[in-house]
C-alpha positions as CSV (number, residue, x, y, z in Angstrom):
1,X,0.0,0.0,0.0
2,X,1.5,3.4,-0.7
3,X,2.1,6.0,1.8
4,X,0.3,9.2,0.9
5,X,0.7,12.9,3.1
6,X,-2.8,12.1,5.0
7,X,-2.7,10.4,8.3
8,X,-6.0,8.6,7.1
9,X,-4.0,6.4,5.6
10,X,-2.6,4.7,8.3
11,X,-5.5,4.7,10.3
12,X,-7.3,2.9,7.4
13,X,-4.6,0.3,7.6
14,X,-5.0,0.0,11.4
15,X,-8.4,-0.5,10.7
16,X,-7.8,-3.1,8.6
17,X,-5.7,-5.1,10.5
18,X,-8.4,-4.8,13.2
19,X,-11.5,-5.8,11.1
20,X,-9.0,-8.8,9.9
21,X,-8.1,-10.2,13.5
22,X,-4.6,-8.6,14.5
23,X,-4.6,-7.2,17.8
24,X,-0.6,-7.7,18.9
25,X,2.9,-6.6,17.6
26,X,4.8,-8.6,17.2
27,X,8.2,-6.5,16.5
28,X,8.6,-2.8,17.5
29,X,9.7,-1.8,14.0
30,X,8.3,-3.4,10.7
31,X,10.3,-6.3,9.5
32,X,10.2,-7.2,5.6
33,X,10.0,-11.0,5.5
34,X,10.5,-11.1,2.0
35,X,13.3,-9.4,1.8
36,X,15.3,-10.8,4.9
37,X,15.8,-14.6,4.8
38,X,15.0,-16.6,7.3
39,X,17.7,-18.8,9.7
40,X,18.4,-22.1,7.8
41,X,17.1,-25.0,9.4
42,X,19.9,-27.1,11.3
43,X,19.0,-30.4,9.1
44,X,20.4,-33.3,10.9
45,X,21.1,-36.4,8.1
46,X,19.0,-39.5,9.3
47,X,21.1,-42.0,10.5
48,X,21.2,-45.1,8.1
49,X,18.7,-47.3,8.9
50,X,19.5,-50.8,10.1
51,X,18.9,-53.3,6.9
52,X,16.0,-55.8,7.4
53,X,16.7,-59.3,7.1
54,X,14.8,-60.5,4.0
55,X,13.7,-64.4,5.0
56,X,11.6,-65.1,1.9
57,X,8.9,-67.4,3.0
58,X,9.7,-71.5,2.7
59,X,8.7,-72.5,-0.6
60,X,6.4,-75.4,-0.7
61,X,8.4,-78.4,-2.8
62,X,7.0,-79.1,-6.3
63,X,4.4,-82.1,-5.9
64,X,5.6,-84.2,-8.9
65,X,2.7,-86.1,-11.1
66,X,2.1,-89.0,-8.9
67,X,3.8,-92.6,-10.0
68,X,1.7,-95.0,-11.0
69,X,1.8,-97.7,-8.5
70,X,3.3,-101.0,-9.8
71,X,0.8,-103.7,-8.0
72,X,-2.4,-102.0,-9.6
73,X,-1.1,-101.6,-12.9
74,X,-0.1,-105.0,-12.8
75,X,-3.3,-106.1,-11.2
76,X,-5.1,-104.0,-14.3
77,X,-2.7,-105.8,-16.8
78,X,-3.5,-109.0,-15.2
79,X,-7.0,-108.5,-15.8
80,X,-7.1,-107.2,-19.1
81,X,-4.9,-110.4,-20.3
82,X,-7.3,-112.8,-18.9
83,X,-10.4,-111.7,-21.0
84,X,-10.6,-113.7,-24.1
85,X,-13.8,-111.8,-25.4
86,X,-15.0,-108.0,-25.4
87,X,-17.8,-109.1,-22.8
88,X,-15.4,-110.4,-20.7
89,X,-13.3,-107.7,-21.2
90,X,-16.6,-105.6,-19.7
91,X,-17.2,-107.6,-17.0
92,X,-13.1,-107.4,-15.9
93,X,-13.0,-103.8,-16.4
94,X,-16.3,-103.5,-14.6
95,X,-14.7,-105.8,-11.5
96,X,-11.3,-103.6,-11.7
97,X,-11.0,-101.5,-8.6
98,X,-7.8,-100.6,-8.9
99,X,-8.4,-96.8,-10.6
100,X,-10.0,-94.0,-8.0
101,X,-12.0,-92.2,-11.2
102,X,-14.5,-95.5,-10.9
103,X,-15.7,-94.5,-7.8
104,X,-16.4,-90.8,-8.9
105,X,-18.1,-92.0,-11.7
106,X,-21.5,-92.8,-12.3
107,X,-21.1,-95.6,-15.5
108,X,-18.2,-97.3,-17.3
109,X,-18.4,-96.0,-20.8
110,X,-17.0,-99.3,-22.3
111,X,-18.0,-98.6,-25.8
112,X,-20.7,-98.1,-28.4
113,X,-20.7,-99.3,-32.4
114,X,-20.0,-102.6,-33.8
115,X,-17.1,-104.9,-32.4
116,X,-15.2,-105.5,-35.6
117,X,-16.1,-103.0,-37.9
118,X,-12.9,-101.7,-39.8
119,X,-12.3,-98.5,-38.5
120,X,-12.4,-97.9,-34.6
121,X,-12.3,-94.7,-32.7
122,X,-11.0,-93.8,-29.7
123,X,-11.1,-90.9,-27.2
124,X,-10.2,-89.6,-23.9
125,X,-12.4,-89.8,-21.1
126,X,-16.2,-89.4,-21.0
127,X,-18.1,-86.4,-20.2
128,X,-21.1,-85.4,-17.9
129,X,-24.1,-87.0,-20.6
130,X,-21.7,-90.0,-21.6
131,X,-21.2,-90.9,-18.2
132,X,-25.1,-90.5,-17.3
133,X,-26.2,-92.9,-20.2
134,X,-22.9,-95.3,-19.8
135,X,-21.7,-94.6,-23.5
136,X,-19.3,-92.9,-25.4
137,X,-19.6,-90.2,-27.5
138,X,-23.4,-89.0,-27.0
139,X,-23.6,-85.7,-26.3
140,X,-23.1,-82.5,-28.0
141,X,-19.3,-83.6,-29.3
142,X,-21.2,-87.1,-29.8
143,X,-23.8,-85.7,-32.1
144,X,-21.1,-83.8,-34.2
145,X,-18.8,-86.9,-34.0
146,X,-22.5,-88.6,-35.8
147,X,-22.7,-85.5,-38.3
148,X,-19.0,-86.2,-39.3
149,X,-19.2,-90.1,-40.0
150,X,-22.7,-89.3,-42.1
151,X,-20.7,-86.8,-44.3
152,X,-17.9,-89.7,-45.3
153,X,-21.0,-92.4,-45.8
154,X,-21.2,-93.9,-42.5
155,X,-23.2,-94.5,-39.7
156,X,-22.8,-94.5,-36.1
157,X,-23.2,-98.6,-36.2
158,X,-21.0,-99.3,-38.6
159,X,-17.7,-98.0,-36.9
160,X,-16.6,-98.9,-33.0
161,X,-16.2,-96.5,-30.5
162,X,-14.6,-96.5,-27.3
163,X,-12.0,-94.1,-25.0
164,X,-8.8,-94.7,-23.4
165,X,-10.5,-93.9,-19.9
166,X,-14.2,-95.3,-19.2
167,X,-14.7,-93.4,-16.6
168,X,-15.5,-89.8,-15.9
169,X,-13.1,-87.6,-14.2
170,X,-14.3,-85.4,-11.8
171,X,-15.4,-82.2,-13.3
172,X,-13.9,-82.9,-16.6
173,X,-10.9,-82.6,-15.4
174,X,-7.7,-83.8,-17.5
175,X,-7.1,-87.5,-16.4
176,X,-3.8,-88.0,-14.0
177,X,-0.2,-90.0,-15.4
178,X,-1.7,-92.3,-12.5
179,X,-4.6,-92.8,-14.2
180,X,-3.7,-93.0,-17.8
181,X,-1.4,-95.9,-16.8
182,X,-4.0,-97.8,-15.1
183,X,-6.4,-97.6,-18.1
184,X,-3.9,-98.3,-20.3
185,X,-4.3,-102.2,-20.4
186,X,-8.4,-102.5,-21.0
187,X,-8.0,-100.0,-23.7
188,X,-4.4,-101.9,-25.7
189,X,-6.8,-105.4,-24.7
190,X,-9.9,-103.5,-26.3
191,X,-7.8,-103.1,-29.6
192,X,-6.6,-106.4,-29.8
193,X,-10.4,-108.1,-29.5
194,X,-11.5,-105.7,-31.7
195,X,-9.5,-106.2,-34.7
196,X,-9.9,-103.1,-36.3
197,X,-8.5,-102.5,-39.9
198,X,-7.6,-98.9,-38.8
199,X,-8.0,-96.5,-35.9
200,X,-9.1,-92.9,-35.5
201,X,-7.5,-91.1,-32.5
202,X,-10.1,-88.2,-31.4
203,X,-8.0,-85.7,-29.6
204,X,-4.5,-85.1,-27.7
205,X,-4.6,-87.0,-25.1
206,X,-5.6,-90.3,-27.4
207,X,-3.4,-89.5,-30.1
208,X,-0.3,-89.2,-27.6
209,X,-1.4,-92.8,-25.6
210,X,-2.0,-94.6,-29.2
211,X,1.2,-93.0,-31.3
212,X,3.8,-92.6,-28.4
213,X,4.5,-88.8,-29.5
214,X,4.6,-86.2,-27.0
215,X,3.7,-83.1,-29.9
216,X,0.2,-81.0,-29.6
217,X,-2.4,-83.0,-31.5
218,X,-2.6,-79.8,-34.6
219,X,1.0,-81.2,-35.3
220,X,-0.2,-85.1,-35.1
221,X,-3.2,-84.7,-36.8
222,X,-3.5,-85.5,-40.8
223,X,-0.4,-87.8,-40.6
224,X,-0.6,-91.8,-40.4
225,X,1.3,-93.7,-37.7
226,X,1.0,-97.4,-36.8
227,X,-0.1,-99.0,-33.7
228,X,1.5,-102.4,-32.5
229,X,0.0,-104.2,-30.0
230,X,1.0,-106.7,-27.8
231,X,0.1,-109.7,-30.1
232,X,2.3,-108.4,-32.7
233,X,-0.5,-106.5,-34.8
234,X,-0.2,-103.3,-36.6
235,X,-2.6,-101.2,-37.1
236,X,-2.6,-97.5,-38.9
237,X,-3.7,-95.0,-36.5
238,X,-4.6,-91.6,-37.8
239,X,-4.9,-88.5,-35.1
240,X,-7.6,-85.6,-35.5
241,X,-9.2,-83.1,-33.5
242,X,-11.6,-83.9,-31.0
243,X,-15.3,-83.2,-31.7
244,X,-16.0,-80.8,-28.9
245,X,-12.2,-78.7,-29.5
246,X,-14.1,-78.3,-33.1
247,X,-17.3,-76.7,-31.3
248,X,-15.3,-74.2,-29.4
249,X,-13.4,-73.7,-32.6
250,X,-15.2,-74.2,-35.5
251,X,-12.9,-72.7,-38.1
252,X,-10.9,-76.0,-36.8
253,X,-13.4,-78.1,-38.9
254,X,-11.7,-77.7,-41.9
255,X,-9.0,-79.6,-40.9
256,X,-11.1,-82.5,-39.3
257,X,-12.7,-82.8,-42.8
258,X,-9.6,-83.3,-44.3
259,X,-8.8,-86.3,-41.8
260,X,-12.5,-87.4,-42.5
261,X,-12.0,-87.5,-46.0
262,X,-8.4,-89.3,-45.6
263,X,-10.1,-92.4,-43.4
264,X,-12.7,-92.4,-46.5
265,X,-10.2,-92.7,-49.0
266,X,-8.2,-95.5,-46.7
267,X,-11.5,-97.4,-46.0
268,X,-12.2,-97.4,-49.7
269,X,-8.5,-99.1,-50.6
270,X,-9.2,-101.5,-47.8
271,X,-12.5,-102.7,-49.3
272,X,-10.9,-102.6,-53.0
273,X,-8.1,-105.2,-51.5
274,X,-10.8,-107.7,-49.9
């Protein structure tokens, strides 16, 4: 504010500082604050702090796949070696005890089709309406699976269906090493009775138990390998895409159709050589 001759002017400033709350000096003379700086602050450094111990938390040990035990699989070996027919090879299964996913589930899918038809084809474990009805391949992927065989000529009787696990793993889940080993027997015995001329794996998890290969099945599938079983046959095995992958991803079909149309073509040189 700038000083002028009149005293009023001070007396309005008094007045101001009264109206606005200020009712003590605090210096006899008027101090400029801006223009006198203050007394630097005597800034102490922190002293170094003390370092924590870091003790990560224990780390729980991997839990490995479990190993399949040797006395079932040989019990379910065993088994499978003694039946002589594919009924008997129902009833053993049906008697086996030895795999926990029996007692989960509510059927034993053994298999559906014709026993001895040429081509045979197997998946991996039954789902929620296959293991209601005791049957493989009857729902949704089942009914595709039925479209599929129609559009190459045949019908649902005239091939044999089966899985390498009858029996429903909780919640769909993917079926354990433990588990796959254990089933392993009925299924190799299930080939063998059958006698198919060919086979038809329907997924990963097939194709890898029936060719040996450890690759994802959209690098197995469209190639022929051969199956040997224990009696010395060969059998050509040919891997494709599993009908309920192909209706979560139908621009997959494509390539099914092409495996279709190869097992057509196969089927039609087999019936040209008898």
């Amino acid at each position: 504010m700038t000083q002028t001759s009149s005293g009023s002017s001070y007396e309005d400033l008094l007045l101001f500082y009264r109206y606005a709350g200020v009712d003590t000096a605090l210096f006899d003379t008027p101090v400029n604050h801006f223009a006198t700086p203050g007394p630097t602050p005597d800034i102490k450094p922190a002293p170094p702090q003390k370092p924590v111990p870091h003790n990560p938390p224990p780390q729980r040990p991997a839990v490995a796949a479990p190993i399949p035990n040797d006395a079932q699989v040989d019990a379910a070996r065993g088994a499978a070696r003694n039946a002589q027919t594919l009924e008997e090879l129902r009833a053993q299964l049906q008697a086996f005890d030895g795999c926990p996913l029996k007692f989960t589930a509510k059927n034993t899918c053994f298999a559906d089709g014709t026993p001895g038809s040429d081509l045979m084809l197997i998946g991996e474990a039954p789902g929620r309406d296959e293991d209601l009805q005791g049957l493989p391949f009857v729902g949704r992927s089942g009914q595709l699976l039925n479209r599929m065989l129609a559009a190459i000529g045949l019908e649902r009787q005239q091939v044999y269906i089966a899985n390498t696990i009858p029996w429903r793993p909780p919640g769909n889940r993917t079926p354990t090493p433990l588990e796959t080993e254990l089933c392993r027997p009925f299924i190799d015995r299930q080939i063998e009775l059958a006698q198919p001329k060919m086979l038809m794996a329907l997924g990963g998890p097939a194709a890898k138990s029936l060719t040996g290969a450890r690759e994802g099945i959209l690098r197995l599938r469209g190639k022929w390998y051969v199956y040997h079983t224990a009696n010395g046959m060969e059998i050509p095995v040919l891997p494709t895409l599993h009908p309920a992958y192909l209706l979560r991803t139908p621009s997959q079909k494509k390539f099914a159709w092409q495996d279709f149309l190869a097992v057509k073509m196969r089927l039609k040189d087999l019936q040209t050589q008898d």
